[in-house]
MARKE-513696 format. One record per residue: x negated, y, z negated of N, C-alpha, C, CB in turn; residue in one letter. Coordinates in steps of 0.05 Angstrom, whole numbers, padded with zeros to 5 digits, always signed. Glycine has a CB too. Example, Ala and Ser with C-alpha at 12.3 -4.5 7.8 and 13.67 -1.06 7.14 Angstrom:
-00264-00114-00156-00246-00090-00156-00264-00066-00156-00226-00089-00181A -00257-00045-00142-00273-00021-00143-00258+00001-00157-00282-00012-00114S 
# end
This chain:
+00103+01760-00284+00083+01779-00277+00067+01768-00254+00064+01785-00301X +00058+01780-00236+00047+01782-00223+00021+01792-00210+00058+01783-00220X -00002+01781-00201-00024+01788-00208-00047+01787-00177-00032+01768-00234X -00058+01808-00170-00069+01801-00148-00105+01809-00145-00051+01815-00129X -00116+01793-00129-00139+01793-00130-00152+01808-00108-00146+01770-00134X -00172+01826-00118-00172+01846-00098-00211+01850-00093-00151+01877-00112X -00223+01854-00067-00253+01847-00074-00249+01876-00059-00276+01814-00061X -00275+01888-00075-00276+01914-00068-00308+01924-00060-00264+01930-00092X -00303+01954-00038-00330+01951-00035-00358+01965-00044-00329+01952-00015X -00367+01953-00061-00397+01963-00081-00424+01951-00077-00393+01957-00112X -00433+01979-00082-00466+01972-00078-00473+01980-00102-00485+01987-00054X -00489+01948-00110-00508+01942-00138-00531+01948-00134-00510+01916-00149X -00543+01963-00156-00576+01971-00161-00575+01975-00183-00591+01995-00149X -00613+01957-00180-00629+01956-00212-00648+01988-00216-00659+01922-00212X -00651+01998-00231-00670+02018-00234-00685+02010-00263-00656+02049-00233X -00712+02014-00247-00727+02005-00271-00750+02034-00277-00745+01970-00263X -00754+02033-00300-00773+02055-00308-00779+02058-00336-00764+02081-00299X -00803+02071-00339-00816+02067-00371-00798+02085-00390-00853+02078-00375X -00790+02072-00410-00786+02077-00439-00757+02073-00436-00797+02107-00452X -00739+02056-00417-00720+02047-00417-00715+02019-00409-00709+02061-00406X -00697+02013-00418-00689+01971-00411-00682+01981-00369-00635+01949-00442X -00680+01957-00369-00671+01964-00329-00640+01975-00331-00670+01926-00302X -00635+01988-00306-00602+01997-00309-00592+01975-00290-00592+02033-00298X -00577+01975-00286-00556+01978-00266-00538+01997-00257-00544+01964-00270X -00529+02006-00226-00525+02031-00227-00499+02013-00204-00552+02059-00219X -00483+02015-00209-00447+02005-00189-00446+02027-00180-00413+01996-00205X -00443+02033-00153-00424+02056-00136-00399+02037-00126-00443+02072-00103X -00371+02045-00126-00353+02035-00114-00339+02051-00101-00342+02022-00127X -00340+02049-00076-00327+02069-00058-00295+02060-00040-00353+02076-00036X -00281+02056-00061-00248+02043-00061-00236+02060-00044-00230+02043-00091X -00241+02088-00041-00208+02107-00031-00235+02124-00007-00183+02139-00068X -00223+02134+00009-00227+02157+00017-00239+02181+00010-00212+02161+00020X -00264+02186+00004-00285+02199-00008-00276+02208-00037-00292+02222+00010X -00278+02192-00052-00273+02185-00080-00289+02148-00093-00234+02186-00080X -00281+02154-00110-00296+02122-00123-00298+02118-00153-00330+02118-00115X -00322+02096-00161-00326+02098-00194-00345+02081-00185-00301+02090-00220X -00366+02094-00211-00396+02095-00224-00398+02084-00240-00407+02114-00232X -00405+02058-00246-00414+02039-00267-00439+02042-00272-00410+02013-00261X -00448+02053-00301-00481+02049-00300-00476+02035-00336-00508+02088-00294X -00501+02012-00331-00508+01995-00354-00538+01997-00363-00500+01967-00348X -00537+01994-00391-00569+01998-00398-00563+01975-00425-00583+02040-00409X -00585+01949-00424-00582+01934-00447-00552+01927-00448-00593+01950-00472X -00538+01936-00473-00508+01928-00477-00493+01947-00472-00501+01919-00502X -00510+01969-00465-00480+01995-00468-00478+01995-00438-00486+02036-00485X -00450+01996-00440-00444+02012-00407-00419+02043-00405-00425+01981-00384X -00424+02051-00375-00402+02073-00385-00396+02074-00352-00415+02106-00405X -00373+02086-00346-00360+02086-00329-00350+02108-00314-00348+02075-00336X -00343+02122-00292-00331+02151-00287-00316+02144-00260-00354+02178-00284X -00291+02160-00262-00281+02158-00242-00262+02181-00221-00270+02139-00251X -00275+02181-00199-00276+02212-00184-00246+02211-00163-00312+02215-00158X -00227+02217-00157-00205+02213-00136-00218+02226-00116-00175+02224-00141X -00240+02249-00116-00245+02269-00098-00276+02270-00104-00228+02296-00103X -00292+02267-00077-00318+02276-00080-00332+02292-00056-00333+02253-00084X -00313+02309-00049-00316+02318-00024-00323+02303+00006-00333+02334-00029X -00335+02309+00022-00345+02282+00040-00364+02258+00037-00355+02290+00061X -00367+02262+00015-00386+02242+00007-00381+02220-00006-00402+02251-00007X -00399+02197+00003-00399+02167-00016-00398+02181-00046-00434+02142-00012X -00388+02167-00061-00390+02166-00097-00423+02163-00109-00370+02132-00109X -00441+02151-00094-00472+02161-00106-00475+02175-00096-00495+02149-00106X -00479+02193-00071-00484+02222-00057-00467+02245-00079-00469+02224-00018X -00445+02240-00082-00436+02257-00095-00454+02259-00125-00406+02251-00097X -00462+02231-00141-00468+02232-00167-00492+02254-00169-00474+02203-00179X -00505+02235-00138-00539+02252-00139-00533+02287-00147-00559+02251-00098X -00510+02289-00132-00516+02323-00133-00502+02342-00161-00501+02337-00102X -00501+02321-00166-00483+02333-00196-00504+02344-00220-00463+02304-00213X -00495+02356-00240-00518+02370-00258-00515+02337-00282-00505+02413-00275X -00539+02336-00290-00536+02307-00313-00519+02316-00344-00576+02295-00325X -00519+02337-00347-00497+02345-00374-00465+02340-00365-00500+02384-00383X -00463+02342-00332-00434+02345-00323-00430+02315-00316-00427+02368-00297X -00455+02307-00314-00451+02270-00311-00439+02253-00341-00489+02253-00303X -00463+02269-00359-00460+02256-00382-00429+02259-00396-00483+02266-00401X -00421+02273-00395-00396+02288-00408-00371+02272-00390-00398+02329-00403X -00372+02270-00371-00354+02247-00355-00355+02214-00369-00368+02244-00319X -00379+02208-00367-00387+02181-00374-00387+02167-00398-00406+02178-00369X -00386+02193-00413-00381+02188-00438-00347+02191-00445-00398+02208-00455X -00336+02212-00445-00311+02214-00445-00301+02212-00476-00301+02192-00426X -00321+02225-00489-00303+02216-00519-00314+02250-00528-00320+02178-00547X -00297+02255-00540-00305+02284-00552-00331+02267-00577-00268+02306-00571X -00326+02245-00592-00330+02231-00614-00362+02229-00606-00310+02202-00618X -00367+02226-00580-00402+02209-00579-00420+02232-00592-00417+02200-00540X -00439+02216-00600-00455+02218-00619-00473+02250-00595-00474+02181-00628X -00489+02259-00617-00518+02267-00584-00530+02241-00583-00554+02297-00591X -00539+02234-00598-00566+02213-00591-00553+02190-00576-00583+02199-00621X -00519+02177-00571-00517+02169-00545-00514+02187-00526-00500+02154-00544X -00512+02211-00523-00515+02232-00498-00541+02247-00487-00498+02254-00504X -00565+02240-00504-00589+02242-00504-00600+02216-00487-00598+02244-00534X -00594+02197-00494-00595+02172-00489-00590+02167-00457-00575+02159-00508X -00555+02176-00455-00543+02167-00434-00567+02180-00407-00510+02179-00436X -00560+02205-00415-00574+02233-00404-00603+02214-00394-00580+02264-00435X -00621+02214-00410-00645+02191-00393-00637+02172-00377-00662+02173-00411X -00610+02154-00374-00609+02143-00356-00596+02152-00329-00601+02125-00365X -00582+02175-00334-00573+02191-00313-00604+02206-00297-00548+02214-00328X -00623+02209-00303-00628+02220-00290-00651+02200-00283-00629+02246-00298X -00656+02185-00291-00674+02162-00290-00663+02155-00261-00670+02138-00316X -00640+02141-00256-00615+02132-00229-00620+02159-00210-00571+02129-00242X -00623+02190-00221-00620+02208-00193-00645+02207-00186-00609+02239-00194X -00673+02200-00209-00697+02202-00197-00700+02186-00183-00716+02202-00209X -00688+02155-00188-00702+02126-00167-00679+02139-00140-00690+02079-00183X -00666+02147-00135-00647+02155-00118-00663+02173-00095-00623+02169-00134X -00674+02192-00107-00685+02219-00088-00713+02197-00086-00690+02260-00106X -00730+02189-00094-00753+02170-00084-00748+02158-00071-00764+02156-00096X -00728+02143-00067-00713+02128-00043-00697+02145-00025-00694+02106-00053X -00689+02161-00022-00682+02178+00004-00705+02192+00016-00660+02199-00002X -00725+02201-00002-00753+02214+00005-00777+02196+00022-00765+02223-00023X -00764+02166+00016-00776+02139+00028-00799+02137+00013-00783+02137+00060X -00803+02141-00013-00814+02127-00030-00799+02107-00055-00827+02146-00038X -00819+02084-00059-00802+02066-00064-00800+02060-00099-00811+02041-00045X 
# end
């Protein structure tokens, strides 16, 4: 077997805000306006992955997405609970709020 090591290119961010632990929010923008979305809170993490995001980076695309159509990707289990999709759902929108404050050039 054979095995290769590959460094890819992503931008890491903390988002911090009340009544949640800090996130971390991974954009990885691997292909040609496509990518994958790592967001972590405490121990849980969840993951999504787009082949197509129209012309846009993989966080431009996330920003504009509705947070039920985020959550339902990220989760990916028919099985999850609400209260982790309640859950998730605050950190999804927690990441589009610190996102539009920072494009609006507030920090």
């Amino acid at each position: 077997m054979s095995a290769r090591l590959e460094s890819l290119p992503a931008v890491v961010e903390r988002v911090t805000t009340s009544g949640l632990d800090p996130i971390v929010a991974i954009w990885i923008n691997d292909r040609p306006n496509g990518g994958t979305v790592i967001l972590q809170c405490y121990d849980k993490a969840w993951t999504a992955c787009w082949g197509a995001t129209g012309t846009h980076r993989v966080e431009v695309f996330f920003l504009s997405c509705d947070v039920d159509y985020l959550v339902g990707k990220l989760i990916g289990s028919p099985r999850a609970t609400k209260r982790e999709q309640t859950y998730l759902g605050k950190i999804v929108e927690a990441v589009q709020t610190a996102m539009r404050g920072t494009r609006d050039g507030a920090a």
